[in-house]
N, C-alpha and C positions, 0 to 999 in steps of 0.2 A: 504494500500500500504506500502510496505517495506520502511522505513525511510531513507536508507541507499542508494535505488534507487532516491527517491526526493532528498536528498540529494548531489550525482552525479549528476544531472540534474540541480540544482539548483546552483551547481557552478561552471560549465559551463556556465549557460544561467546568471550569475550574474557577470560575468569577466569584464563586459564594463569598469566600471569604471576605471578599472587598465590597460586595455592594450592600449597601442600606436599604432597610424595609420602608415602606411608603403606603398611604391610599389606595384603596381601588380605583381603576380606570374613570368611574362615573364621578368625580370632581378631585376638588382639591389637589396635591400637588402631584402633574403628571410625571414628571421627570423620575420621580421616586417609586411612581407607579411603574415606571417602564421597567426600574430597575431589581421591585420584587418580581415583575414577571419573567425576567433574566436569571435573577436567584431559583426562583424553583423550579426551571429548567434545570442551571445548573446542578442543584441540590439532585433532581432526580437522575442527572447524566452521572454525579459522581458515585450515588448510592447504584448505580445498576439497573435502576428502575426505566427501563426502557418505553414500558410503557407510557407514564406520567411526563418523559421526556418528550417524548411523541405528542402527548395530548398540547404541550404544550406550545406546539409548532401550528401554524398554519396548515388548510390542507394542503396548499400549493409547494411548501415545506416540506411537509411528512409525505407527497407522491416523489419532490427529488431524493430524500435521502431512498425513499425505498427502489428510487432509481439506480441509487450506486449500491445498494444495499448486497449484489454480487460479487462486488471487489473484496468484501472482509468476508463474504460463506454467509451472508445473510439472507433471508430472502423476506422481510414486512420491516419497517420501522424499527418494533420494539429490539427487533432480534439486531438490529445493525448497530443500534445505538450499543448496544450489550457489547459486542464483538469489538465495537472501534473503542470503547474504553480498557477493553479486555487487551487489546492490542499496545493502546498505549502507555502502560505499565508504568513506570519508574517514570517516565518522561513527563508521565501526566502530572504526578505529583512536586517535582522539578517547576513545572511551568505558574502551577498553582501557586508557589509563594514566590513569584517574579509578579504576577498578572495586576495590574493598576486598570481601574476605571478613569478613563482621561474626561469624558464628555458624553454627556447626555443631550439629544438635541430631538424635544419634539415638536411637531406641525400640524398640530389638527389630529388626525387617526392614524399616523404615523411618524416613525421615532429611529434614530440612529445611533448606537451605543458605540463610544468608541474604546475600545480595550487595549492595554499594551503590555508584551510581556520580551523579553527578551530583548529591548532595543525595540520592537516589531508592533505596528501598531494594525489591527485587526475592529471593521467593522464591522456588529451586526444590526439589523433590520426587525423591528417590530413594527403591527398593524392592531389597530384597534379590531375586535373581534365581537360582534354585541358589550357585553359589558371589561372584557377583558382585555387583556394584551398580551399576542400572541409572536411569535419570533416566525418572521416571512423569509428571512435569507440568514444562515448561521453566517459566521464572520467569518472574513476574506479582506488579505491583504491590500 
């Protein structure tokens, strides 16, 4: 697997530690809303929970990862999410205490987190979802 794909994935799903809890979507402050909905991604990306990670995605999201979901032996979501933390081993947890939240920037029903770990700065993409916020593009350099 591309290292550079684990690596996206890996500092996204490794953000818990650094982002702050916040409101729900439907007022108050969005920024911090964008940013629980990054954390319990995270949270379930680094507990294994593939499925919660999943849920937490867009559908347009959870049909790409189940796109590439063949490169790690996966074939649905939950199972790929499983597989690429299972792959990323040592490194994942490596990246996790480098990983900084730079910038939160939202716009209406959508939001841009930017993350930096390594020197390397990785954004991702959230959509408002009815009442929530859901992750549309995991982070890419």
């Amino acid at each position: 697997m591309n290292k550079g794909v684990v690596f996206c994935w890996a500092l996204v799903a490794l953000a818990s530690g650094y982002l702050l809890f916040g409101p729900t979507p439907g007022g108050g402050n969005q920024e911090a809303a964008v940013k629980k909905a990054v954390d319990g991604y995270v949270r379930a990306f680094a507990q294994g929970d593939g499925k919660a990670a999943c849920e937490s995605l867009t559908s347009a999201a959870r049909d790409a990862v189940v796109g590439l979901a063949g490169r790690v032996g996966a074939s649905d979501c939950p199972s790929a999410m499983q597989k690429t933390r299972q792959i990323g081993g040592a490194e994942v947890r490596k990246v996790a205490k480098q990983i900084r939240v730079r910038k939160v920037d939202v716009h209406g029903g959508t939001a841009k987190v930017t993350l930096r770990a390594s020197g390397q700065d990785s954004i991702a993409e959230l959509e408002r979802v009815g009442d929530d916020w859901k992750i549309s593009s995991l982070p890419r350099s």
